[in-house]
N, C-alpha and C positions, 0 to 999 in steps of 0.2 A: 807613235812608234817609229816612225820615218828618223826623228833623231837620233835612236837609238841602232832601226835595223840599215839605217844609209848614212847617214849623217858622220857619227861618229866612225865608221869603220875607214870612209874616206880620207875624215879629220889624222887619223892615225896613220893612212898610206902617207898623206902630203907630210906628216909631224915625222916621221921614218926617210923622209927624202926624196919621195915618189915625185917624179912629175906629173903633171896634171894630165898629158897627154897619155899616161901610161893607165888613168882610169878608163878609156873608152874614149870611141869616137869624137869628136867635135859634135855642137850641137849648131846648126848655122841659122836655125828657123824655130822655136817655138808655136806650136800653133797648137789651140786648145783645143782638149776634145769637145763636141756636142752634146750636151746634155737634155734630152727631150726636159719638154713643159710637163707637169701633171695637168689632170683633164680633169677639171672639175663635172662631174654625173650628175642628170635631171634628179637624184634620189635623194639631194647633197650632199654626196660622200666627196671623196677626189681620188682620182685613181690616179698611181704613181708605175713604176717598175724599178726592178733591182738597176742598178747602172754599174756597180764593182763590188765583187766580192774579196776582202785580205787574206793575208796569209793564215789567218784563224778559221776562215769560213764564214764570219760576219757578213751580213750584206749588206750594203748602203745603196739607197734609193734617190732617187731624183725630187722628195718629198720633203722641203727646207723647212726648217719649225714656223716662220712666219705663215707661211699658207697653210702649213694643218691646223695652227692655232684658231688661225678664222673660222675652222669648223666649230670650236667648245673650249671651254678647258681639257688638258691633256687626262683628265680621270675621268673626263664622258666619253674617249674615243677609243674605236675597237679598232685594230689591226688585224687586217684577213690576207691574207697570201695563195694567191692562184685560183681566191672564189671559197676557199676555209677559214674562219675563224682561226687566228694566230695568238693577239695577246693584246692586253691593252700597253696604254705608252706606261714608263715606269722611267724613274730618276737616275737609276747606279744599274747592275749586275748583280747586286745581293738584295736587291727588292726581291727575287725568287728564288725559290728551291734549286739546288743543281740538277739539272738536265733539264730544266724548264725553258719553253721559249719565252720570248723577250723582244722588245721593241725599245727604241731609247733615243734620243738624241748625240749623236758622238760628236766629235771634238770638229768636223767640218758643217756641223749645224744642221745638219741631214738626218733626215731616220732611216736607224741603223737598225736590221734585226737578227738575232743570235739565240743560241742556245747556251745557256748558262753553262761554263764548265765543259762545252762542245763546241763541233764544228756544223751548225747549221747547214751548210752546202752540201756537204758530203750526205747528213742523215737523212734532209727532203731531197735531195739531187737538183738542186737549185742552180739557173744557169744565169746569166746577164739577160734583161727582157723581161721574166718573169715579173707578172701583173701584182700588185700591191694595191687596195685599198686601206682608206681612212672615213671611218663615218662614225660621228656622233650617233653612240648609243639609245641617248635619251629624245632622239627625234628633233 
């Protein structure tokens, strides 16, 4: 969505004339944010947390597909949220019902989770920090 909700509208100021200066600030230092480790648990689940929530309300976590996969395949593993049962991992958005939550892999390789047709954040009051596990169902 960055191409669409930044990308392009930029694309347009500088394509209309706009100097570069006239988007914002200079940027003189990039420096990435920290993104905690997930903690793999004595129970072998791995606990993660929310790290950014979008403009939708999705929330994407610190939990990269290479380390949850090491728990199973993504159809043994449950997603719990705050210590609740949430939802298992699924493929697209239309693997569920509308208003259904959801768990998924999104386009930065991260598990993402959402409410189908909703805004997740808003409906659990979901903040950044907020505890996420992953544990194979079948033990």
């Amino acid at each position: 969505f960055h191409g669409r909700d930044v990308f392009a509208p930029v694309a347009a100021h500088l394509a209309c004339g706009a100097k570069l200066e006239d988007l914002g600030p200079a940027v003189m230092k990039i420096v990435p944010a920290p993104i905690p480790e997930p903690a793999p648990q004595n129970d072998g689940s791995l606990l993660g947390e929310i790290i950014a929530i979008d403009n939708f309300g999705n929330c994407v976590t610190n939990l990269n597909l290479t380390d949850v996969l090491r728990l199973g395949s993504a159809d043994r593993l449950e997603v719990s949220l705050s210590g609740g049962p949430f939802s298992s991992i699924c493929m697209t958005y239309s693997d569920v019902a509308p208003g259904a939550n959801l768990a998924l892999f999104g386009s930065s390789g991260r598990l993402e989770l959402a409410i189908r047709d909703g805004n997740l954040c808003e409906k659990k009051s979901i903040n950044r920090g907020v505890s996420v596990r992953v544990k194979n169902t079948y033990g």
